[in-house]
MARBA-3410 file (N, C-alpha, C, O; in Angstrom, 1 decimal):
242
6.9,59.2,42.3,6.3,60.2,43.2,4.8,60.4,42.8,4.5,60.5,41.6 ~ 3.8,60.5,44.0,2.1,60.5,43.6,2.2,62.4,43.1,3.0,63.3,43.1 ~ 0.7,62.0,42.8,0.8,63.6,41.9,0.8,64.6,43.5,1.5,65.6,43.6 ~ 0.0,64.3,44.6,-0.1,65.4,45.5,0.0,64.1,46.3,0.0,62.9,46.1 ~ 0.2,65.2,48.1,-0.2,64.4,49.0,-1.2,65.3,49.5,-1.4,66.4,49.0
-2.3,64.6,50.8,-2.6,64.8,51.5,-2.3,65.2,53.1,-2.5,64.4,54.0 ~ -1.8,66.4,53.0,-1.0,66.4,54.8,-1.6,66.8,55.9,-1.3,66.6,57.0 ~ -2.9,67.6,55.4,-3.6,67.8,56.5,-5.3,67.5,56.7,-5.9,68.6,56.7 ~ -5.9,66.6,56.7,-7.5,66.7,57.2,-7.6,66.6,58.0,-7.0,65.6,58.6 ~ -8.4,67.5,58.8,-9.2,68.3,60.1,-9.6,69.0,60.4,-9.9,69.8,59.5
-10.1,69.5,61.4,-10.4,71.1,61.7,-9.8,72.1,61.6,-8.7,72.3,62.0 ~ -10.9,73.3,60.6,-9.7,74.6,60.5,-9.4,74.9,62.1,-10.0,74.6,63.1 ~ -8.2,75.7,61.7,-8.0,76.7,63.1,-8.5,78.1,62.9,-8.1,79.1,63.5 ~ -9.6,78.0,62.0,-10.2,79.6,62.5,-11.3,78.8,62.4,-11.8,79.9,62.2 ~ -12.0,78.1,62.4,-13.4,78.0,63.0,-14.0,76.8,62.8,-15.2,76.6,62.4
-13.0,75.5,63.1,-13.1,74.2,63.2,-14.0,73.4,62.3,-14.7,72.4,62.6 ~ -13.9,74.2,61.3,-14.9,72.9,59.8,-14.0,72.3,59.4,-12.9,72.7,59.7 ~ -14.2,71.2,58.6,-13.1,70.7,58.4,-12.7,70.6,57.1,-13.7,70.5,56.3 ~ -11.1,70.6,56.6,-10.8,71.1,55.9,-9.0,70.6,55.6,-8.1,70.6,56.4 ~ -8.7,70.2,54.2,-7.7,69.4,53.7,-6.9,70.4,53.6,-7.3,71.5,53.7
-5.2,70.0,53.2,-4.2,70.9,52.9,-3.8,69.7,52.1,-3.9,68.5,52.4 ~ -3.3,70.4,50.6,-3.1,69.6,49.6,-1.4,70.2,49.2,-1.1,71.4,49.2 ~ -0.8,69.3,48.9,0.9,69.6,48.3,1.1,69.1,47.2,1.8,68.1,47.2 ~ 0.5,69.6,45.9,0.8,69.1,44.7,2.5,69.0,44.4,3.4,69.8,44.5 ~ 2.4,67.7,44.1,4.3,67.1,44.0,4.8,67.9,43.1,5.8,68.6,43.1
3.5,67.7,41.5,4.4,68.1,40.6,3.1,69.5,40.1,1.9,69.6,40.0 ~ 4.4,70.4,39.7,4.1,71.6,40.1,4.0,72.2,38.3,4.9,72.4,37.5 ~ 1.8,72.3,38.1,1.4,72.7,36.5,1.2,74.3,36.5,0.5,75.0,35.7 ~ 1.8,74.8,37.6,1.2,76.7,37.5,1.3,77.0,36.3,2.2,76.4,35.6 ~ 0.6,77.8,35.7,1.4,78.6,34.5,1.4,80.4,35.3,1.5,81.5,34.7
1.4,80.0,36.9,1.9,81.6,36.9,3.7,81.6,36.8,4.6,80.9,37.3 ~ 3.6,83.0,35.9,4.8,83.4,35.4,5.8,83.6,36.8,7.0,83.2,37.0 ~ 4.8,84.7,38.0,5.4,85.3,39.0,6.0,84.4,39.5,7.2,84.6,39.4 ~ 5.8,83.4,40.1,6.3,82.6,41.0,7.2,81.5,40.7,7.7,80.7,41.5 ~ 7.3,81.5,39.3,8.0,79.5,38.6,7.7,79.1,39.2,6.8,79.3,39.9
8.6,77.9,39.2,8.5,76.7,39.7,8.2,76.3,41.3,9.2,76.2,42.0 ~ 7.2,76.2,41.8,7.3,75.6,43.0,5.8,74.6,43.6,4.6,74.8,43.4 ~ 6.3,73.8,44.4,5.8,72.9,44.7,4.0,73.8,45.6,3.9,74.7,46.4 ~ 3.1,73.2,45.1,2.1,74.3,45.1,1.0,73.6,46.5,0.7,72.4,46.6 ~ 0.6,74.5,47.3,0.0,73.9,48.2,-1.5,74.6,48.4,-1.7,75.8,48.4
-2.3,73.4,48.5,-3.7,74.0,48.9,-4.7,73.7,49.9,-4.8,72.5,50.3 ~ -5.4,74.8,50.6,-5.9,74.7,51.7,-7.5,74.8,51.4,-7.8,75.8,50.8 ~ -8.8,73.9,51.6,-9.7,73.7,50.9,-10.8,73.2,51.9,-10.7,72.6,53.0 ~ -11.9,73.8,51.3,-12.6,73.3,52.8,-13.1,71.6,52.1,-13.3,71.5,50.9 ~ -13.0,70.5,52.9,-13.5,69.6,52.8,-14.8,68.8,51.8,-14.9,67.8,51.1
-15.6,69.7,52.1,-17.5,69.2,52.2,-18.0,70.2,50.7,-19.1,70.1,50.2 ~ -17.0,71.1,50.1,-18.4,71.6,49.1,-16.9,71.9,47.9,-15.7,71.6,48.3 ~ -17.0,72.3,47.1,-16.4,72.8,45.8,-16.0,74.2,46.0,-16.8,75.0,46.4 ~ -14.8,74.4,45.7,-14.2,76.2,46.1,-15.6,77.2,45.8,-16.2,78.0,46.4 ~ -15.7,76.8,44.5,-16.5,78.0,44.1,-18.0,78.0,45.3,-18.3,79.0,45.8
-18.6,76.8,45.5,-19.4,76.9,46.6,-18.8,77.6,47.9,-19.3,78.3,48.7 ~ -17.8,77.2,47.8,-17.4,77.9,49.6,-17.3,79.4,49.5,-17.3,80.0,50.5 ~ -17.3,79.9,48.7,-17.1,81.3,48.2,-18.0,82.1,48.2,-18.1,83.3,48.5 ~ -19.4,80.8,47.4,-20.8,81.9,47.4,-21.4,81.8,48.4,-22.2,82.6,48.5 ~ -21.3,81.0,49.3,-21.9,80.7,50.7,-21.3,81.4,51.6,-22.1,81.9,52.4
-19.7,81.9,51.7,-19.3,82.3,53.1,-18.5,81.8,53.5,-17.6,82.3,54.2 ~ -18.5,80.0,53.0,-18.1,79.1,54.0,-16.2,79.1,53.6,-15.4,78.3,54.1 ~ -15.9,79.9,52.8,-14.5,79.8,52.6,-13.9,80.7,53.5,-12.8,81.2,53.2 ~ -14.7,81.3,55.1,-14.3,81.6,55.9,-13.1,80.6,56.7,-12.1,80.8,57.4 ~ -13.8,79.6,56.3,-13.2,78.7,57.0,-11.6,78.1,56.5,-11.0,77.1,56.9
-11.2,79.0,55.4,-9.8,79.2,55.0,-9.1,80.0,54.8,-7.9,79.9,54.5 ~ -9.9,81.4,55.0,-9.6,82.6,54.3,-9.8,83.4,55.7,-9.3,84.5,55.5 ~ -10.5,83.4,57.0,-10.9,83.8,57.7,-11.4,85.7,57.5,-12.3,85.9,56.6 ~ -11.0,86.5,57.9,-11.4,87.2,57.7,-11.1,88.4,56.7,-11.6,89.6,56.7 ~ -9.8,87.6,55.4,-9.2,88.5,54.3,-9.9,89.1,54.0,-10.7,88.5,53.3
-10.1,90.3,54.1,-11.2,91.8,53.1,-11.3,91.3,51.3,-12.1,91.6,50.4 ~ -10.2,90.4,51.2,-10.5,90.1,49.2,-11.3,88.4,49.2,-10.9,87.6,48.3 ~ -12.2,88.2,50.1,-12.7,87.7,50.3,-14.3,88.2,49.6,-15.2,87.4,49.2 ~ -14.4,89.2,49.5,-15.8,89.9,49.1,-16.6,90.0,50.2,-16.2,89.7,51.3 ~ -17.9,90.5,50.0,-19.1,90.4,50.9,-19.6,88.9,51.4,-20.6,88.7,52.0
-18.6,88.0,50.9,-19.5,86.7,51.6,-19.9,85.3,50.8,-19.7,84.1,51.0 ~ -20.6,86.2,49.6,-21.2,86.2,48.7,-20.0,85.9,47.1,-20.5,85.5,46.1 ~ -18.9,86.1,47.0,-18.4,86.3,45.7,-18.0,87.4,45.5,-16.9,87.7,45.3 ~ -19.2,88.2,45.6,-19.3,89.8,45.4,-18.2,90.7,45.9,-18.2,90.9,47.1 ~ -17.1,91.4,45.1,-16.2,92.6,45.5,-15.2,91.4,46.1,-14.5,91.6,47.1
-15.3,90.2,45.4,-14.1,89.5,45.8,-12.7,89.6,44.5,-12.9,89.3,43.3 ~ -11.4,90.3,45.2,-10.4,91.0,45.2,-9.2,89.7,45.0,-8.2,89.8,44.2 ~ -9.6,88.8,45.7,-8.6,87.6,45.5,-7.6,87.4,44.5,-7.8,88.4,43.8 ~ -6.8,86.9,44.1,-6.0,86.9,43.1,-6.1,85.4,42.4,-5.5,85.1,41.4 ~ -6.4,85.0,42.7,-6.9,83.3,42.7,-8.1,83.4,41.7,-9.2,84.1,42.0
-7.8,82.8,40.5,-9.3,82.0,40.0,-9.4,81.1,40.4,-8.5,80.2,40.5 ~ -10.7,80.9,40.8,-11.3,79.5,41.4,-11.6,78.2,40.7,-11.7,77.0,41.2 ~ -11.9,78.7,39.3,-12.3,77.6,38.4,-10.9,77.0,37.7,-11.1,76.2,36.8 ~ -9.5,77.4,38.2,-8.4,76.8,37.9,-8.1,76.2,39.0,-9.0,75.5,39.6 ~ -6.7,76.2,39.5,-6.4,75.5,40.4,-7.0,74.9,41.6,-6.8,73.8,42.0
-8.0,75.9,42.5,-8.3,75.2,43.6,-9.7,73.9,43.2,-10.1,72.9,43.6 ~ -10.1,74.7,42.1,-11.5,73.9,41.4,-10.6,72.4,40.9,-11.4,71.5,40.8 ~ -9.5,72.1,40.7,-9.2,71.2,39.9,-8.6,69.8,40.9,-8.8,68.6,40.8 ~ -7.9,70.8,41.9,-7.1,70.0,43.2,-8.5,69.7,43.6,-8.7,68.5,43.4 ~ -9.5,70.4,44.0,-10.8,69.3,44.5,-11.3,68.6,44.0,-12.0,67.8,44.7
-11.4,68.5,43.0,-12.2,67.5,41.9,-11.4,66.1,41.8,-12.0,65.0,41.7 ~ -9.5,66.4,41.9,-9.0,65.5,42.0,-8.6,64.9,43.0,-7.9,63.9,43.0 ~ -9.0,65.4,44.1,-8.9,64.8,45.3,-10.0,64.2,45.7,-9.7,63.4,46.5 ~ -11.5,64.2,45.5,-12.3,63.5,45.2,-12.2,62.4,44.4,-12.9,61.4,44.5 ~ -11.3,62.6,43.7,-11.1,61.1,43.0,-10.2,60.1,43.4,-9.9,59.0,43.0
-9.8,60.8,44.5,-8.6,59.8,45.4,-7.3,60.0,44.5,-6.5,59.1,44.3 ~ -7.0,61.2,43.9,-5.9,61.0,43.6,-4.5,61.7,44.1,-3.6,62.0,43.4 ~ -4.5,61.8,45.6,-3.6,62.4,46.5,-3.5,61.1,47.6,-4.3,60.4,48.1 ~ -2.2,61.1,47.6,-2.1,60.0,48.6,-2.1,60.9,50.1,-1.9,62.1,50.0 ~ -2.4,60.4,51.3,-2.6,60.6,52.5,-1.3,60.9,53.0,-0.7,60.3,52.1
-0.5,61.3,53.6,1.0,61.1,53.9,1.2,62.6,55.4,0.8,63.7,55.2 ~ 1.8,62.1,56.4,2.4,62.6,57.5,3.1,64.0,57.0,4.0,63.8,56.1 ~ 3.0,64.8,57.4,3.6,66.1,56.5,4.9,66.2,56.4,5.4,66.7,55.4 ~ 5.6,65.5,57.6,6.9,65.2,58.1,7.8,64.3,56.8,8.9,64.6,56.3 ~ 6.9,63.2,56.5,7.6,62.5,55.3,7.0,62.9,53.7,7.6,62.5,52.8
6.0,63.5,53.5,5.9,64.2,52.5,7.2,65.7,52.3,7.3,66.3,51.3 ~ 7.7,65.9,53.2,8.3,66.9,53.4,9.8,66.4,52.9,10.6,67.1,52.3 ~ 10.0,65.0,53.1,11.3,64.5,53.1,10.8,64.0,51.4,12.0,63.7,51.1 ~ 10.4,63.9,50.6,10.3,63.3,49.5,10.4,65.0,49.2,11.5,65.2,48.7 ~ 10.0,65.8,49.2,9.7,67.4,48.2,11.3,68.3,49.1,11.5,69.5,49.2
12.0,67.4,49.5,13.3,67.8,49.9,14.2,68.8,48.4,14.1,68.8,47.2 ~ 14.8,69.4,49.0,15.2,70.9,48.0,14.5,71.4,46.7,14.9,71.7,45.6 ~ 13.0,71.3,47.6,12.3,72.1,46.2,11.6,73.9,46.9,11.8,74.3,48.0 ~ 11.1,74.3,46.2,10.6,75.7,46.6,9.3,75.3,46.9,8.6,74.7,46.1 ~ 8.7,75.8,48.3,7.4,75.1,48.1,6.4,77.0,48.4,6.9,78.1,48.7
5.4,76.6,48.3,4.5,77.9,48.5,2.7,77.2,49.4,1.7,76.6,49.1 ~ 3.4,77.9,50.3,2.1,78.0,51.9,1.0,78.5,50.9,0.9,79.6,50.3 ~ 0.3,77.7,51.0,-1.1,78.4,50.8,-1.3,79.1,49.5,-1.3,80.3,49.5 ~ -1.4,78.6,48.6,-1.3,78.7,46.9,-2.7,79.6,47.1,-3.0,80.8,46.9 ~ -3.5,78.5,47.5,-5.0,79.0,47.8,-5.3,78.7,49.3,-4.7,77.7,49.7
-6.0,79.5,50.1,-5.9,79.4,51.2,-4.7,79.7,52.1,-3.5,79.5,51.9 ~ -5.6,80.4,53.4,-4.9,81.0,54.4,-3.6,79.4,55.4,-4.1,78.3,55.9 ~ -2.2,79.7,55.4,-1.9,79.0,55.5,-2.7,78.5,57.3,-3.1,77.5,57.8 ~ -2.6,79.8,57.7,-3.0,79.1,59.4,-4.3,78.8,59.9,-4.9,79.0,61.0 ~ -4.9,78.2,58.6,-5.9,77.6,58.7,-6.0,76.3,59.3,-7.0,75.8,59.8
-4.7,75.8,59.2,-4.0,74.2,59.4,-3.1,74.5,61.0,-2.9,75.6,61.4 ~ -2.7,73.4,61.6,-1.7,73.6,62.7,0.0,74.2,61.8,0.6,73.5,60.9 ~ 0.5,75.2,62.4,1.7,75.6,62.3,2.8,74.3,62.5,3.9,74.6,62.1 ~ 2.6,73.0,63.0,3.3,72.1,62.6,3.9,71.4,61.7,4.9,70.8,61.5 ~ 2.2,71.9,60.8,2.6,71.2,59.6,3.5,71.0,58.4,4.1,70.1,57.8
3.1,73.1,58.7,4.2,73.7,57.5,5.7,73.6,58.2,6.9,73.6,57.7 ~ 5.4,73.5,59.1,7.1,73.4,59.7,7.9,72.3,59.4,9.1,72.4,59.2 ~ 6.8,70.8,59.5,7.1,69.7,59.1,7.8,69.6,57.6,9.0,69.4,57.2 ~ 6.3,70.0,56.6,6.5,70.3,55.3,8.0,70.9,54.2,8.5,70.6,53.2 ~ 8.0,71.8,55.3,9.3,72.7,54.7,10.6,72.5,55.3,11.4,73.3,54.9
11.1,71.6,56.3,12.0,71.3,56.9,13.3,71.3,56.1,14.3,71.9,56.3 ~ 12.9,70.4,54.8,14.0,70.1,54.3,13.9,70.4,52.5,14.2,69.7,51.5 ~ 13.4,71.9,52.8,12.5,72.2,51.3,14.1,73.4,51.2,14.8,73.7,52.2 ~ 14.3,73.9,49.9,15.1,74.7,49.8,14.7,76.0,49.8,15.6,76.8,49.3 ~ 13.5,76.5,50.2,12.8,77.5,50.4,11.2,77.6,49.8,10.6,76.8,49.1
10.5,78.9,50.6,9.2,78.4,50.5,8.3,80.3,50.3,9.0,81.3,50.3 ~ 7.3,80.4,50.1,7.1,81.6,50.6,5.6,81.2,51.2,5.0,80.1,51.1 ~ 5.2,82.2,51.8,4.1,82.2,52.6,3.3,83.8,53.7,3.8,84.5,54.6 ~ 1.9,83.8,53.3,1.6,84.7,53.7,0.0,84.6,54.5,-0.9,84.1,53.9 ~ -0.3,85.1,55.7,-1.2,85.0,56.1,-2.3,86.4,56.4,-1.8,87.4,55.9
-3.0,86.5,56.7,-3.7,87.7,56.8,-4.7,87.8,58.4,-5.5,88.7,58.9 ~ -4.3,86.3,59.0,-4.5,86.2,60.3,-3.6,86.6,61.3,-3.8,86.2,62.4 ~ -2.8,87.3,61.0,-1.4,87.6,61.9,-2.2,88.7,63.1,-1.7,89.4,64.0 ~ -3.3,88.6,62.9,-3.6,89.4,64.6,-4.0,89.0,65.8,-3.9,89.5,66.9 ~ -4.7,87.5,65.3,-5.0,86.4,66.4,-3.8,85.6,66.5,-3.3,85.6,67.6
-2.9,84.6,65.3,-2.3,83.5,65.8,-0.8,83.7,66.6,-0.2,84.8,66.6 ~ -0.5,82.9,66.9,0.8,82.7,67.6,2.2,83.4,66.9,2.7,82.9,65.9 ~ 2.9,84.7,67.7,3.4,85.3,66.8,5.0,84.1,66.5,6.1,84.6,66.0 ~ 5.0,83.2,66.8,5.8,82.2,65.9,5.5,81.9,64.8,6.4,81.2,64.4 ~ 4.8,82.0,64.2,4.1,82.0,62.9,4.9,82.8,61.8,5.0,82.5,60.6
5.5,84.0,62.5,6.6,85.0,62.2,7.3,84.5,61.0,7.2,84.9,59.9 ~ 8.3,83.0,61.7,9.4,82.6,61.6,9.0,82.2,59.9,9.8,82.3,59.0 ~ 7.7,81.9,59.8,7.0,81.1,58.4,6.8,81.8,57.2,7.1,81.4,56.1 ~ 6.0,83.0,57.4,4.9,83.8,56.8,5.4,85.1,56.8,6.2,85.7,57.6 ~ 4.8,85.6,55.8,4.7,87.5,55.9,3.1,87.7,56.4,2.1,87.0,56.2
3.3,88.9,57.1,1.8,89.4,57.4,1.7,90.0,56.3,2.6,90.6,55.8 ~ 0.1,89.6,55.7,-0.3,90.1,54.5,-1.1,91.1,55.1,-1.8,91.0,56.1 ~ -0.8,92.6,54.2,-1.3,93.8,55.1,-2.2,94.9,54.3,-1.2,95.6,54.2 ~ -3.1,95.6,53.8,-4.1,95.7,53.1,-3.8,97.3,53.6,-4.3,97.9,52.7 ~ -3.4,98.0,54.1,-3.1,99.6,54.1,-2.0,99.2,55.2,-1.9,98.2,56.0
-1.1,100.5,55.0,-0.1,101.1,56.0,-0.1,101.2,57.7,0.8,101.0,58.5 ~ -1.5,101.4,57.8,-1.7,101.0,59.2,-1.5,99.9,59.5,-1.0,99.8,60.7 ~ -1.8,98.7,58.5,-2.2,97.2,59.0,-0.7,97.3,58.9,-0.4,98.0,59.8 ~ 0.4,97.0,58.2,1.8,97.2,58.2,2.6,97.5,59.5,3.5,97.0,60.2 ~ 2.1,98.5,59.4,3.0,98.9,61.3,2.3,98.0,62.0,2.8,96.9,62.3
1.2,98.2,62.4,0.8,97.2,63.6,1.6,95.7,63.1,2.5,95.3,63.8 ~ 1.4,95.0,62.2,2.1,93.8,62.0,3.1,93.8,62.5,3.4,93.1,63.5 ~ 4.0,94.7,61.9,5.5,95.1,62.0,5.5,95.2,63.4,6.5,94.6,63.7 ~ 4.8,95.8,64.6,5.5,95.9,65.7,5.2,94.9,66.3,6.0,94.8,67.2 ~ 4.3,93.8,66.2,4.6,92.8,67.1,5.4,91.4,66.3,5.0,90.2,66.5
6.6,91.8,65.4,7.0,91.0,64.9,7.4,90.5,63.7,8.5,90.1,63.5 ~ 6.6,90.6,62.8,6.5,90.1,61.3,7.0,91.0,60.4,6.9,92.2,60.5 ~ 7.5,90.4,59.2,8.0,91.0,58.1,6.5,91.2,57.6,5.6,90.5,58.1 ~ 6.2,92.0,56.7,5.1,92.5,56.1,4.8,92.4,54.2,5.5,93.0,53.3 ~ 3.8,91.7,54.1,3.6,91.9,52.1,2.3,93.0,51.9,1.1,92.7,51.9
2.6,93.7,51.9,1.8,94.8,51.5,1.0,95.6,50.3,1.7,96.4,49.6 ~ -0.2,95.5,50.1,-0.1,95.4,48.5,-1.3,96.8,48.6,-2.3,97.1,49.3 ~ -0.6,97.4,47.6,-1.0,99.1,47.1,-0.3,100.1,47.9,0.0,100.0,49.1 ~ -0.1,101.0,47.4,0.3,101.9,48.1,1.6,102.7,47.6,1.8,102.6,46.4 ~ 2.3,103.6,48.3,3.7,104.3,47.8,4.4,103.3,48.4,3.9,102.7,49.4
5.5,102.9,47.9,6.9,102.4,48.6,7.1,103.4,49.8,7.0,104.7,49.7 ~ 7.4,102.5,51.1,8.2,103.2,52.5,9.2,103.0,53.4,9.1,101.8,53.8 ~ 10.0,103.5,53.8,11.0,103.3,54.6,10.7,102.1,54.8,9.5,101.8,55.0 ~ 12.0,100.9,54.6,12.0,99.8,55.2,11.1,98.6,54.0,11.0,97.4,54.1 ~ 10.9,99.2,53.2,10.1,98.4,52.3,10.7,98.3,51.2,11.6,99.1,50.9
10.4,97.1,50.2,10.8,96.6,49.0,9.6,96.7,47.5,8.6,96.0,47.4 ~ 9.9,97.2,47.0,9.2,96.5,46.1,9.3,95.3,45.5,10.3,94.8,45.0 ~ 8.1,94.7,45.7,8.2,93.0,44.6,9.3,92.8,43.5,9.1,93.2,42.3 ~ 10.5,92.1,43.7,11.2,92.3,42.4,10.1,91.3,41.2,10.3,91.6,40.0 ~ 9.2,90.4,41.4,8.3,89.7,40.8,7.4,90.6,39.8,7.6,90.5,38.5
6.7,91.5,40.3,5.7,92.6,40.0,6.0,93.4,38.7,7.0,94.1,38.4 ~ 5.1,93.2,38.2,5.0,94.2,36.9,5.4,95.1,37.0,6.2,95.4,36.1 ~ 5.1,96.0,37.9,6.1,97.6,38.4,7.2,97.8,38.1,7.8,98.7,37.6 ~ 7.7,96.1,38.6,9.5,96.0,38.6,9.8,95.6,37.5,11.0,95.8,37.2 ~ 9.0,95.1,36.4,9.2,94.8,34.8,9.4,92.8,35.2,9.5,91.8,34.4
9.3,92.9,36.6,9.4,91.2,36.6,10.5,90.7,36.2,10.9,90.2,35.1 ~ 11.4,90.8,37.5,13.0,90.8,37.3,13.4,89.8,37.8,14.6,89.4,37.8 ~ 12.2,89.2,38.5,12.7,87.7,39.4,11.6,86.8,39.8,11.0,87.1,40.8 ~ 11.4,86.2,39.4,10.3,84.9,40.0,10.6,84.7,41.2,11.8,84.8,41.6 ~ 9.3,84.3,42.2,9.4,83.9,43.6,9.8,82.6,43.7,9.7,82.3,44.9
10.3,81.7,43.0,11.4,80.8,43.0,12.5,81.4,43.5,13.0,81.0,44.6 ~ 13.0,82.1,42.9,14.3,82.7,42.7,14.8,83.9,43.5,16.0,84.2,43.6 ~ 13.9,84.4,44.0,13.8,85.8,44.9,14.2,85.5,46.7,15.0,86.1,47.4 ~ 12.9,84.1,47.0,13.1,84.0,48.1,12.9,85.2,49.6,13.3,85.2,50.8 ~ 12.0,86.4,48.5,12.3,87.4,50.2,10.8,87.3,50.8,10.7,88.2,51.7
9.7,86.5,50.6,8.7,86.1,51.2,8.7,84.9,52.3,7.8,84.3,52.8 ~ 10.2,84.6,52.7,9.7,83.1,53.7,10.3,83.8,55.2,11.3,83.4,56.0 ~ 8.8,85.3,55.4,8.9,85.0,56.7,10.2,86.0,57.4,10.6,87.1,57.2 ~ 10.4,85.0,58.5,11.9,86.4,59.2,12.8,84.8,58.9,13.9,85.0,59.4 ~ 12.8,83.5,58.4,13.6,82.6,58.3,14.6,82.9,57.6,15.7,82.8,58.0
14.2,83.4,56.0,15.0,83.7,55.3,16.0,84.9,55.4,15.8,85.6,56.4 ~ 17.2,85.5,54.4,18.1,86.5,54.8,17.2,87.9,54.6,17.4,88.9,55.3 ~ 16.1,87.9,53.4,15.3,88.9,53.5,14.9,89.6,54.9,14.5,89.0,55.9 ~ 15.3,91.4,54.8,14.8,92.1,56.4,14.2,92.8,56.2,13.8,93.4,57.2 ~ 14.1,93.2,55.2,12.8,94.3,54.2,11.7,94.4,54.2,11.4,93.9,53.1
10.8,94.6,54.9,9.3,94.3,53.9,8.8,94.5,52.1,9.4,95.2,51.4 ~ 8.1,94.1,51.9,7.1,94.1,50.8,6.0,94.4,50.2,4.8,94.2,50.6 ~ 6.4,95.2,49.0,4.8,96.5,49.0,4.7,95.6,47.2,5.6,95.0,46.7 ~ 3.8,95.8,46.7,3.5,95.4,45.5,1.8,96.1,45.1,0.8,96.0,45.9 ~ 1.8,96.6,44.1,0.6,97.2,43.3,-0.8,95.9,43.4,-0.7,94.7,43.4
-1.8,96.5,43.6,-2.6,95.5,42.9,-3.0,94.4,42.0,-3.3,94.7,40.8 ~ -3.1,93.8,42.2,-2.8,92.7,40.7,-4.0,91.4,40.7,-4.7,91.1,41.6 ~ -3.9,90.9,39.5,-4.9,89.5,39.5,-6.1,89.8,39.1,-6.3,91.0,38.7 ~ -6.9,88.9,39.0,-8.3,89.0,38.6,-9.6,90.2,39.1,-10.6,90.7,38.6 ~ -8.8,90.1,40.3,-9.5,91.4,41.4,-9.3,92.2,41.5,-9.8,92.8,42.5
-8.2,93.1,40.6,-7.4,94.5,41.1,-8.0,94.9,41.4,-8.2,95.2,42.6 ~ -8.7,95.2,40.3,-10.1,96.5,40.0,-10.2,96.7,41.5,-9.8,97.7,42.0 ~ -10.8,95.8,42.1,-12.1,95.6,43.7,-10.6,96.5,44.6,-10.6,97.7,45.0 ~ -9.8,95.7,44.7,-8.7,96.1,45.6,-8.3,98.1,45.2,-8.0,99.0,46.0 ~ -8.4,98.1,44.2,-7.6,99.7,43.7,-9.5,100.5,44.3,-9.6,101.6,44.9
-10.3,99.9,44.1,-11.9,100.9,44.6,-11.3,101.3,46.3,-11.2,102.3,47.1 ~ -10.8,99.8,46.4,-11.0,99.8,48.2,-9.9,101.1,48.9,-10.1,102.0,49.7 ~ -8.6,100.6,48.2,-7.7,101.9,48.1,-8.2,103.6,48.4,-8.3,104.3,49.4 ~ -8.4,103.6,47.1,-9.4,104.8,47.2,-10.1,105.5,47.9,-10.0,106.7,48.2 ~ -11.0,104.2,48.4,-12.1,105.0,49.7,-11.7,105.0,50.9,-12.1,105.6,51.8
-10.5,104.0,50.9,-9.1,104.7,52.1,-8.7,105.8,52.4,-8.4,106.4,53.5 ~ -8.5,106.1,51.1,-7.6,107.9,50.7,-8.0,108.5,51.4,-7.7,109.7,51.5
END
């Protein structure tokens, strides 16, 4: 088995630069939250994560996520370090070391593994085929987008709407989508992360499975504390919600 494939180069679908989706086979996270799973990344093509970041241009995978910062880096909230994984998958895919592969039969080799949409990057950055292809015959997957107000609400079946206050939650929630929601009190209809520090970390998203979407038996939504590299930025923004 190669170390990654390549399943997707082409134009994003938020604003047509173009831009790879990478499926590392074999899966080096050392995040605790999630174990084991087959790790995927969404990257813009033409510059180095950390460049896409200081420029803006990681619009073009992230579209309009508020933990995106000012544009700039600045009051970016993300939970992603850049100089780990997505910095490392580009460097090595520059070196040619992902084979090219139809997502359909990369899908069929990563057959009953746990895979995760968009490690880094917005999964519906790529055609909704892909991941459909990808995870066909995967034994589960999790996935979350933050574009759920423009794309196709089939997208549902894949992803959680990732939701940034209680407002953004209902609105998701009524045209469809289970919801990941991060800050806030627990509410009617909601779960807390069994992953999350809050919960003492009682289950890895391996093992949990209530992020893949309305596919899975999960019918709860999902609220979880701020967390990652960016709390800080995310608990300010909270705040001046209040």
């Amino acid at each position: 088995m190669a170390a990654g494939y390549v399943i997707y180069d082409g134009p994003s679908m938020i604003d047509g630069k173009r831009v790879i989706v990478i499926a590392c086979a074999l899966d080096r996270s050392r995040n605790g939250k999630t174990g084991h799973m087959v790790q995927t990344y969404v990257l813009r093509a033409d510059m180095h994560p950390i460049e896409a970041v200081r420029t803006g241009a990681d619009a073009s995978i992230c579209g309009d996520c508020k933990h995106r910062g000012d544009g700039t880096g600045v009051g970016r909230s993300c939970y992603v370090t850049l100089a780990h994984g997505p910095s490392h998958v580009w460097r090595s895919w520059l070196r040619g070391a992902y084979v090219s592969m139809d997502p359909a039969a990369a899908g069929i080799l990563l057959a009953g593994k746990m895979i995760r949409l968009g490690t880094y990057g917005d999964p519906a950055a790529a055609p909704r085929e892909v991941w459909e292809e990808l995870v066909r015959y995967a034994e589960g997957w999790t996935g979350y987008t933050h574009q759920w107000r423009w794309i196709d609400t089939r997208w549902a079946r894949l992803v959680m709407a990732s939701a940034d206050t209680l407002d953004e939650a209902k609105a998701a929630q009524s045209v469809g989508y289970r919801t990941f929601r991060v800050g806030g009190e627990r509410e009617v209809g909601e779960l807390r992360c069994p992953a999350s520090a809050e919960m003492g970390k009682k289950a890895v998203c391996a093992d949990c499975r209530a992020c893949m979407g309305l596919a899975g038996k999960a019918r709860a939504s999902i609220v979880i504390a701020p967390h990652g590299t960016g709390a800080r930025y995310a608990r300010e923004r909270e705040l001046e919600a209040a």
